[in-house]
N, C-alpha and C positions, 0 to 999 in steps of 0.2 A: 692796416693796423698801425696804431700809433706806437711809440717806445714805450708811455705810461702805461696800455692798455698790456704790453708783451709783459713788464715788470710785474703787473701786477696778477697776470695770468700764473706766469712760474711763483709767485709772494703766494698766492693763496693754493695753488696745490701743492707747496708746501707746507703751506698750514695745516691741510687737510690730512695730509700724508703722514708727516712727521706728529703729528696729534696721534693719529690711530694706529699706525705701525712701531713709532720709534725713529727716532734720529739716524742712527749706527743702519737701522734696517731699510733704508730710503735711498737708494743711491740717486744720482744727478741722470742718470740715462734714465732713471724712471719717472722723473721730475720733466723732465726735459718731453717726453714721450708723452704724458698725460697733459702735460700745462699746452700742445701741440706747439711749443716754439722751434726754434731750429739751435741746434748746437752753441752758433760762434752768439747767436742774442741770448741765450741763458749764460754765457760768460761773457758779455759785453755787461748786463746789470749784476753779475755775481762772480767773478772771477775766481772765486773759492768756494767749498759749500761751506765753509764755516760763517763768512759775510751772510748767506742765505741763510743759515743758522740765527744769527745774530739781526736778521731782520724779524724773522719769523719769532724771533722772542719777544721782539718790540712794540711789533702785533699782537700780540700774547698779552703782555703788559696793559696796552690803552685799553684792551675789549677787559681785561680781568678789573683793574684797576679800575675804569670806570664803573663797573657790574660793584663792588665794593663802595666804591664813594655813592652809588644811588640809591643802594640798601641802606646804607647811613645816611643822607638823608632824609629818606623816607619815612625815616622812625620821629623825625622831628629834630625840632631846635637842638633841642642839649645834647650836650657832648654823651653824656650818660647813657644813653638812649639810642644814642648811635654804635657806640661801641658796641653793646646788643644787635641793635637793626644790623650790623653789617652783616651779621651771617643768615641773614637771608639770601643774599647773593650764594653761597657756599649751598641752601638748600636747593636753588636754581640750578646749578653747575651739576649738584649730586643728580637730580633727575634728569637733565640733558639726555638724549639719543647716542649712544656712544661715548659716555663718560669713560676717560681712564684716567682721571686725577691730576692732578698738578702739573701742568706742562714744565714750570720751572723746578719743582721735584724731579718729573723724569728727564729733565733735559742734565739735571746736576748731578741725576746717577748716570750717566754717560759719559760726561764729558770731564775728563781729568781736571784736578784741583791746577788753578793755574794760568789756565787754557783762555780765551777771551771767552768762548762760551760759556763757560762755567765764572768767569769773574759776570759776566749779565745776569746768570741765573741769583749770585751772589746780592748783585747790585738791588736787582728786584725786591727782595727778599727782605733788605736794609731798608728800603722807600715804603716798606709798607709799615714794617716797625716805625719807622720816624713816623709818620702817622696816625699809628696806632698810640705811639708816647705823646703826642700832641693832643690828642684827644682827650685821653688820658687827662696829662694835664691842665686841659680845658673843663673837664670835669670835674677838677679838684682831688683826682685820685690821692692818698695816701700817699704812695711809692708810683708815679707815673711810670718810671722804667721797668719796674717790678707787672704791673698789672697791663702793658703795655706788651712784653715778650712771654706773658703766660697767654693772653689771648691770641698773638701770634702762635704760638705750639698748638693750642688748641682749634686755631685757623690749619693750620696744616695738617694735621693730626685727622680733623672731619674733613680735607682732601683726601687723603691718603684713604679713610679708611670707609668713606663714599666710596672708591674704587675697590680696595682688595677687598671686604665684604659684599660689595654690590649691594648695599644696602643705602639710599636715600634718607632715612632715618637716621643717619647717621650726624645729619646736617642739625637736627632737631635735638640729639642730644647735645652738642655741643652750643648748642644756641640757649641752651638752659643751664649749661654750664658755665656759660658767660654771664649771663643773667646773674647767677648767683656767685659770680668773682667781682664782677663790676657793685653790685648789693653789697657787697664785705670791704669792697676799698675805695666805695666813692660814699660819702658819709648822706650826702641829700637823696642819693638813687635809694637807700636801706627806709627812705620815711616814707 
């Protein structure tokens, strides 16, 4: 077995873990026991589980992050347009096999204000707004800022509530509710 291949064995059953259990409810012995590595190689590549925390977010980030950027653009050219399409990714996610919402939500009710885990879940959360305001003012929004962290609420808002409803549908109303924020502050989307 190579070192990459041990890294990545403990990287992904912790993604698997910590996704469906919880963070706080994941200990390293069981990390360790399922990924089949041996003790001193799951702290040769993770000396802490918050480092293994703080990868599994990073992981988290490329696969969400990417799933966003191809929902935008799929919807096409304009900025406009995307800002919509992106929550198609969010009705992907709501119907997944074992949705339980926003990994950087639940990772950020866990992890004290402070903490490096919770400054990632933070960081996250900023690189999608600068995004979402770029877009924005690619589109010529009104208020980029303004219509930039209302789509972000409303991005997280159809995480959240994909999960504690269990409702998929959830994704759909929120994608109409974009639709018609983006309609009212992007002046060529309303024609």
């Amino acid at each position: 077995m190579t070192t990459a291949s041990a890294r990545d064995r403990i990287l992904n059953t912790a993604f698997r873990l910590f996704y469906a259990r919880g963070i706080r409810a994941v200990g390293v012995d069981l990390i360790i026991s399922e990924s089949g590595v041996a003790k001193a190689t799951f702290y040769k590549h993770f000396p802490a589980k918050d480092e293994l925390v703080l990868a599994y977010l990073d992981k988290v980030d490329g696969i969400w992050t990417g799933q966003l950027h191809e929902a935008a653009e799929a919807a096409g050219p304009e900025p406009a347009d995307q800002l919509v399409g992106l929550f198609d990714a969010l009705d992907t996610a709501c119907r997944r096999e074992g949705y339980r919402g926003c990994a950087f939500i639940n990772a950020a009710a866990e992890a004290a204000p402070g903490t490096p885990v919770h400054a990632r879940t933070v960081a996250h959360k900023q690189a999608v707004l600068a995004w979402l305001r770029d877009l924005a003012a690619r589109a010529s929004a009104d208020d980029p800022d303004t219509l930039a962290r209302t789509l972000a609420l409303l991005l997280d808002g159809g995480l959240s509530d994909g999960a504690l409803a269990a409702d998929p549908e959830a994704a759909h109303a929120a994608k109409a509710a974009a639709k018609r924020l983006v309609s009212t502050s992007v002046p060529s989307a309303a024609a």
